[in-house]
N, C-alpha and C positions, 0 to 999 in steps of 0.2 A: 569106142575111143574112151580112152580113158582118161575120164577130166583132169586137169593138172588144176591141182588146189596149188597155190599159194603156198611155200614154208612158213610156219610160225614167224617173225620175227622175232631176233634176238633180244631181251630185254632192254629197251632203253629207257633213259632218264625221264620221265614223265613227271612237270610239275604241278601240285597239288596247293591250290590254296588251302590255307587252314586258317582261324582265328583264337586268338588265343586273349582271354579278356583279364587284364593283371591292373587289380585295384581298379576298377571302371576304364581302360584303357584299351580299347582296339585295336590289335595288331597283324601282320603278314606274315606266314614263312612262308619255307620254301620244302615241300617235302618229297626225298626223292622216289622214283619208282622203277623198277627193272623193265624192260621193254625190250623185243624183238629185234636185231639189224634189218630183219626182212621188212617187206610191206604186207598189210595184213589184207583179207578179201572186203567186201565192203560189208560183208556180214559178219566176219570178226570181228569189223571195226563198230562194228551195230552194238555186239554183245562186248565189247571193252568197255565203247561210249556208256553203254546201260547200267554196266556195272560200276565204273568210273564215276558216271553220274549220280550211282545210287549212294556210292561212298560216301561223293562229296555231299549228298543232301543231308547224311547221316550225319557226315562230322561238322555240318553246319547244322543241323538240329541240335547235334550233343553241345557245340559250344553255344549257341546262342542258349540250351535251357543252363548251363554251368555261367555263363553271362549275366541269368537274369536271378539267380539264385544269389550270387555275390554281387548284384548291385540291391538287391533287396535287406542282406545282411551290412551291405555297406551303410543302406540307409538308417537300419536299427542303430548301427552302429554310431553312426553320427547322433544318433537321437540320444542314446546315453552319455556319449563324450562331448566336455563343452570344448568352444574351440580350441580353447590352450588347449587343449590334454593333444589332440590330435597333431603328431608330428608332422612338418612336410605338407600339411593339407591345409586350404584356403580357409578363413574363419566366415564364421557363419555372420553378416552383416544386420543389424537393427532393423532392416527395409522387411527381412525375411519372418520378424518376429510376431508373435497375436498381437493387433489392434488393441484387442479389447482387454489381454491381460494390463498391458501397457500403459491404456488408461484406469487401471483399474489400482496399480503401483503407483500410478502419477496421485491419487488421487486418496492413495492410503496415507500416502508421504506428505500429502498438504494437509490429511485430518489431523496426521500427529504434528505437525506442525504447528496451526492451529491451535491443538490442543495447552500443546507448550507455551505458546502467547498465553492462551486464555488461563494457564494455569498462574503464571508470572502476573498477567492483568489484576486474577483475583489476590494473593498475594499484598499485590500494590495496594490496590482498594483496604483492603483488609487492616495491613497499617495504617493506612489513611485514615481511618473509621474507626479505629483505636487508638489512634494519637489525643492526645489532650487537646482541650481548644485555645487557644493563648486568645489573649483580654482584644488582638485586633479584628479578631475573626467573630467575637460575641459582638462587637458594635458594626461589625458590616452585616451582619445576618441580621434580614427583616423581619423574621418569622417572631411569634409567641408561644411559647412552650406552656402546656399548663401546669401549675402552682399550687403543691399541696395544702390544705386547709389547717395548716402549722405553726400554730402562734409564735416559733421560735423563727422559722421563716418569712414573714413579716414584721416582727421585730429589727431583724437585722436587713430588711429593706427598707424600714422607717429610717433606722442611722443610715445605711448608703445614700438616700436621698437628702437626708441633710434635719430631716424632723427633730424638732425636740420634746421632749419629756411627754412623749406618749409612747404609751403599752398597750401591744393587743394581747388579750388574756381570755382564754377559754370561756364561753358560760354552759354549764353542767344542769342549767335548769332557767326556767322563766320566770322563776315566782318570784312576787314581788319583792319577798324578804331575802331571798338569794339575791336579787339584782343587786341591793341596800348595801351588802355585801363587798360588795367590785370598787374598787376604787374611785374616787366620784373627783371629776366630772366625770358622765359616762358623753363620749363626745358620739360616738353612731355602734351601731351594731350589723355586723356583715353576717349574711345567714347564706349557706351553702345546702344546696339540694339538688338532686335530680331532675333534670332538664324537663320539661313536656310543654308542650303546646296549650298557651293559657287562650282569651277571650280578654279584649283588650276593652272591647267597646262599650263596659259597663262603667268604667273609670270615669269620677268623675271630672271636669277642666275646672282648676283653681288656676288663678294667678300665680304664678312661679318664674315670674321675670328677676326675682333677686337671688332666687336659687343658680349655685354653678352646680352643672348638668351635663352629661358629656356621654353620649351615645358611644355603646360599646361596637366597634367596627372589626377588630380582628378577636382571635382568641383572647384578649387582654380582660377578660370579666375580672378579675381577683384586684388587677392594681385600679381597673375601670374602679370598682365599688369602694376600694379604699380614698384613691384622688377624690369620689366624690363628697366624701366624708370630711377629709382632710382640709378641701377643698372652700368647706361651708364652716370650717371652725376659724372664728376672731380673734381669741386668744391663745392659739398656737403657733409655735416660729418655725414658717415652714420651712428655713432655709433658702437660701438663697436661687437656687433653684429653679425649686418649685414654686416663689414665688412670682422670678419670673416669666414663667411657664401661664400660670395664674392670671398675672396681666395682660398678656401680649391674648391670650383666649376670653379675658371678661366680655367682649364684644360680639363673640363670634357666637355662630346658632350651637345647639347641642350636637347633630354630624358631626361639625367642623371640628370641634372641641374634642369629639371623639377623635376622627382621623389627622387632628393636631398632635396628641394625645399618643394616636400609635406610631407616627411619624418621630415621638422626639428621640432619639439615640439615648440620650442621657436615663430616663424615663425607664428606655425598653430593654438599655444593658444592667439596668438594677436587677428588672423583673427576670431578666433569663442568667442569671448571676448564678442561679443553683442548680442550672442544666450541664450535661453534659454533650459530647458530640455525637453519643448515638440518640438522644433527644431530638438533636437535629434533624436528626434524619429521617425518624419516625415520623414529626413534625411533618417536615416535607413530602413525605411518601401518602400521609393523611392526607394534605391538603390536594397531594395529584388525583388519591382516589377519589375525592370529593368530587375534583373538576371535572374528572371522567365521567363518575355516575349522573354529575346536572347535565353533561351533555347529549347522557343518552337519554335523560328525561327531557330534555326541551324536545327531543325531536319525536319521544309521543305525544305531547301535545300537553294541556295541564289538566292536572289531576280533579275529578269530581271532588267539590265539594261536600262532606260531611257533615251531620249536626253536631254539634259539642255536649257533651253533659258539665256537670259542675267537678264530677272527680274522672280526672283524666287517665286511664291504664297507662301504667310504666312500660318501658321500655329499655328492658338488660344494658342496653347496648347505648343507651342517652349517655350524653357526657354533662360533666355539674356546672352549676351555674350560681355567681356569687350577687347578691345585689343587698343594697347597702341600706340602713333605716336611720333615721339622723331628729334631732328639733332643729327650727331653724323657723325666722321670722313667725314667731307664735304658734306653728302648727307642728304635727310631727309628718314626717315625707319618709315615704316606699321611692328610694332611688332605684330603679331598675335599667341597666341600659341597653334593654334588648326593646324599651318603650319607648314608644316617643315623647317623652313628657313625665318630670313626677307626678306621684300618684299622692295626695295629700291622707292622711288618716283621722285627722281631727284637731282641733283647736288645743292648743295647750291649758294645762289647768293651774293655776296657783298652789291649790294643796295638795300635790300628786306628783308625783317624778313621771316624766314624759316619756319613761317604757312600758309604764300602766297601757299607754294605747298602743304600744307594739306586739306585746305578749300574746295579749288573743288574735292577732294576724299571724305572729309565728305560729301560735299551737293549733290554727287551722291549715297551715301549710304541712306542718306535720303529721295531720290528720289524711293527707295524702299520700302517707307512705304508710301506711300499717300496714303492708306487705312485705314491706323491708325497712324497719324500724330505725335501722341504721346507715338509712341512706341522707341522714342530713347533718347539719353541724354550724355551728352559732358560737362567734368572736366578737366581743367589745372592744373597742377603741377606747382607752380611760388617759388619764391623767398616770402619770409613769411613779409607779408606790415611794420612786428614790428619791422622786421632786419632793414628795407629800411629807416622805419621811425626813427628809431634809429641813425642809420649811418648818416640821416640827420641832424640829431639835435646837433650830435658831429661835421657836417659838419660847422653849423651856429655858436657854441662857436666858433669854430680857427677863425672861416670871424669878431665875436664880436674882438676876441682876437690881431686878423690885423688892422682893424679900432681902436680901441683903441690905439695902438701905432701910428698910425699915427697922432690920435686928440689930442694926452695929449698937444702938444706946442701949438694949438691952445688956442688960449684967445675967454674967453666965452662961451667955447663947455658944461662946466659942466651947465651953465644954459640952454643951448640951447635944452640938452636933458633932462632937472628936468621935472618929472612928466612921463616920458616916459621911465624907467629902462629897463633894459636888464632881460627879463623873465628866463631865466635860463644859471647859469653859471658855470665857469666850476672846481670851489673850492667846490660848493656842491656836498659833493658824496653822501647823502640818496638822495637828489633828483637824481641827475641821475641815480641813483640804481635805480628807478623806471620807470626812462623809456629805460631801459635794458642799461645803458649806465657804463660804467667801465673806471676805466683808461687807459685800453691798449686799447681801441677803441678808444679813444680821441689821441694813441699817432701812433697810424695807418693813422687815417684820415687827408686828404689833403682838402685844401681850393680850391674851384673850381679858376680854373687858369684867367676865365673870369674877377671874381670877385676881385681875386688878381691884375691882372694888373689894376683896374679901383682905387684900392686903393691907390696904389704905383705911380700913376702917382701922378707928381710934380705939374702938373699943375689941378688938380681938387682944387674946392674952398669950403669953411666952406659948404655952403647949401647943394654941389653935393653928399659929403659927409654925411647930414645930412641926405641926402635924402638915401641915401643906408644903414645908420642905421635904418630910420625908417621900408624901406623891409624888414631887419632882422628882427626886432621886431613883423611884423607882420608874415614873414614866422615861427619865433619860435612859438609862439601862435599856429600857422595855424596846425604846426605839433605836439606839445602839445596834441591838441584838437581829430586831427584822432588820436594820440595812446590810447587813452582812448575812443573811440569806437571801437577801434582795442578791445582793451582789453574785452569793452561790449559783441563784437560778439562772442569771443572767450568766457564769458563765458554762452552765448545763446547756443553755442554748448554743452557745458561743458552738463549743461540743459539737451538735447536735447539728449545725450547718456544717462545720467543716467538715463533719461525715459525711454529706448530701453533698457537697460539693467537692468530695474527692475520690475522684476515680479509679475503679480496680480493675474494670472492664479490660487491660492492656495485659496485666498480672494473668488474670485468670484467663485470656485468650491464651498467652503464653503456655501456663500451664498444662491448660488440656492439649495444649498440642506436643509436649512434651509424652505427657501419656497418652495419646496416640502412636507417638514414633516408638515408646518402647512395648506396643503391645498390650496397655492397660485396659485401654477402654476392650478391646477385644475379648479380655481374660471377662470381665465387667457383665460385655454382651452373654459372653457366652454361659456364666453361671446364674444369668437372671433368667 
């Protein structure tokens, strides 16, 4: 019997899923397939299924690797494109971005920020610190600036304070016959030298309760040793002042009078008169290091004691120190105000000038620097040469004005002196307004007694007398001549502060920063 297989069926419609992946998108068709009308045996339909099956695992293999190929190229793809660029597709959201570059931007963006403050801050400062100091800002500032050892600098702090007719005038030497020299009175002598650590304990205690005395408290050593000088002189006009200054402290201890002293505005705007605002500041940045270094020495505890020798090793790095030598109530005095108390030197002598006992105190302090020969310097406080000069020249009209009375009954005298006039006289008041001369000084001063009696004798004859007019005439001339280089040096000085006290610091900031912007200093750098 002959099996009856089954006819083929005719091809029918068989549908085929397939995927198809477009731009990361998963999709259906529908694919068709030719198939049998008949019905197939169940082994036909075994070996359809198998085959059918195998197709579809294929073309689900092929699309899922062509799937994973193009969502991998998708992914590049977005990796290169930001999200503007990508049409039609979702942007990539901030949530999705590095942490850590992010903060890393956040954090670039606040350096240069930052930086830009801080460059603006400096800037600020910068001006600030090169602006001039106007006269409000010198009397609120507490501080003390130190004070070059400049006779022309204390000069023109003697006028600001109100002093009159004293000159501080270099000494170039201690000999006696130098001293003779200086202008007399010599009222004290300031001596400047290198700081060190003396021994206090050998000094002897004299009574010095009439002495004014005034502990130096801040950096004020320069006007400390002058006030104290000033301070001890009788017949000097201190001005209104400092007189009252003088009073209101006769009472008080030596401290007080020191930190009365640094306390007065008046006082302290003289002394810082020749500073500028980066002095200031220096000043101050000093005074923080200072604070700082004691605090890190309080807290190791205090330093062992040392022994002392009699000559103390320098030290580079000391800063100077002025302290004042003076006579007063018969003795001569070492004002020092880093002491507690003047130091006396010895009793005054009658035939001697009372820097006879200063000189060998100076030339042993001296004798402390033969290391550095030129680490000291020594200023007189005198009587001011225009007074002296002045007073003389009132002296020589009265001695014109004695000889004249004497020669008028003389016969001949007016030809004896034609061609030879009396250089200044004493009806001209603009001239003598100019060489500081007034009527009440003319009606003060006295004719040297010398010169009196050689007048007034009866027995001097026309010549002898001629002859003592002709000394006048050349003594007035002589002193004519020094007050107008008086006047010269004085206004050398003049000069001489207002360079000190005028600032360039703001010009030459300016400048260099001009030649920085064009490349100067660089050219500069680069060929050194």
């Amino acid at each position: 019997m002959t099996s009856s297989r089954p006819l083929r069926p005719e091809w029918e419609r068989r549908q085929l899923r397939s995927r198809s992946v477009r731009a990361g998108t998963v999709t259906a068709s529908i694919e068709a397939q030719p198939i049998s009308d008949e019905h197939t045996t169940a082994e036909d339909s075994h070996d359809t299924f198998t085959i059918n099956k195998s197709q579809e695992v294929d073309a689900i293999a092929t699309i899922a690797g062509r799937s994973d190929l193009q969502a991998r190229g998708f992914r590049s793809q977005k990796r290169k494109e930001s999200p503007s660029e990508a049409d039609g597709e979702a942007t990539m959201g901030d949530s999705r971005r590095n942490p850590k570059r992010k903060a890393t931007e956040t954090a670039a963006a606040a350096t240069t920020a930052a930086a830009a403050q801080g460059a603006r801050d400096y800037q600020m400062l910068l001006r600030e610190a090169m602006a001039p100091i106007t006269k409000d800002e010198l009397q609120e500032w507490e501080g003390w600036c130190e004070v070059e050892s400049e006779p022309a600098f204390f000069n023109a702090m003697l006028r600001e304070l109100g002093v009159k007719d004293v000159k501080v005038q270099e000494v170039f030497s201690v000999d006696e016959n130098y001293v003779a020299t200086l202008p007399q009175p010599i009222y004290g002598f300031i001596f400047l030298y290198q700081y060190f650590s003396e021994n206090y304990e050998d000094d002897e205690v004299v009574d010095s309760r009439d002495l004014w005395f005034a502990n130096q408290v801040y950096n004020a050593c320069a006007t400390v040793a002058m006030t104290n000088i000033l301070m001890n002189c009788k017949d000097v006009d201190l001005g209104t002042n400092l007189q009252e200054f003088k009073d209101s402290t006769s009472n008080a201890s030596t401290p007080l009078r020191g930190h009365a002293l640094a306390s007065n505005v008046f006082i302290r705007s003289v002394h810082n008169s020749f500073t500028r605002r980066m002095d200031h500041l220096n000043a101050d940045l000093f005074l923080e290091s200072e604070a700082a270094d004691s605090k890190k020495m309080s807290r190791r505890g205090p330093a062992k004691k040392t022994k002392k020798t009699k000559k103390q090793k320098m030290d580079s790095d000391s800063g100077y120190h002025f302290i004042a030598y003076i006579p007063a109530n018969g003795s001569v005095w070492e004002l020092d105000g880093l002491k507690t108390r003047p130091v006396c030197l010895g009793p005054l002598k009658d035939d001697a000038h009372w820097a006879n006992l200063v000189c060998p105190e100076i030339q042993a302090r001296m004798r402390q620097f033969e290391e550095s020969a030129l680490s000291f310097n020594l200023l007189a406080l005198c009587k001011s040469p225009l007074t002296i000069i002045s007073e003389n020249l009132a002296r020589t009209i009265h001695a014109f004005e004695l000889l004249n009375s004497r020669t008028n009954l003389l016969g001949g005298w007016q030809s004896l002196v034609a061609g030879n006039e009396q250089p200044l006289k004493g009806d001209e008041t603009e001239r003598l307004a100019g060489f500081g001369i007034d009527s009440l000084d003319l009606v003060k001063t006295e004719v040297d007694p010398a010169f009196k009696k050689k007048v007034t004798n009866p027995s001097m004859e026309a010549m002898e007398l001629f002859e003592l007019y002709t000394d006048l005439v050349t003594q007035q001339k002589s002193l004519m001549r020094e007050y107008n280089t008086e006047i010269a040096f004085m206004k050398e000085d003049d000069d001489r502060v207002q360079g000190r006290q005028k600032d360039h610091s703001p010009a030459i900031n300016r400048w260099v920063q001009k030649l920085a912007e064009h490349g100067v200093l660089t050219d500069w750098a680069t060929d050194s």
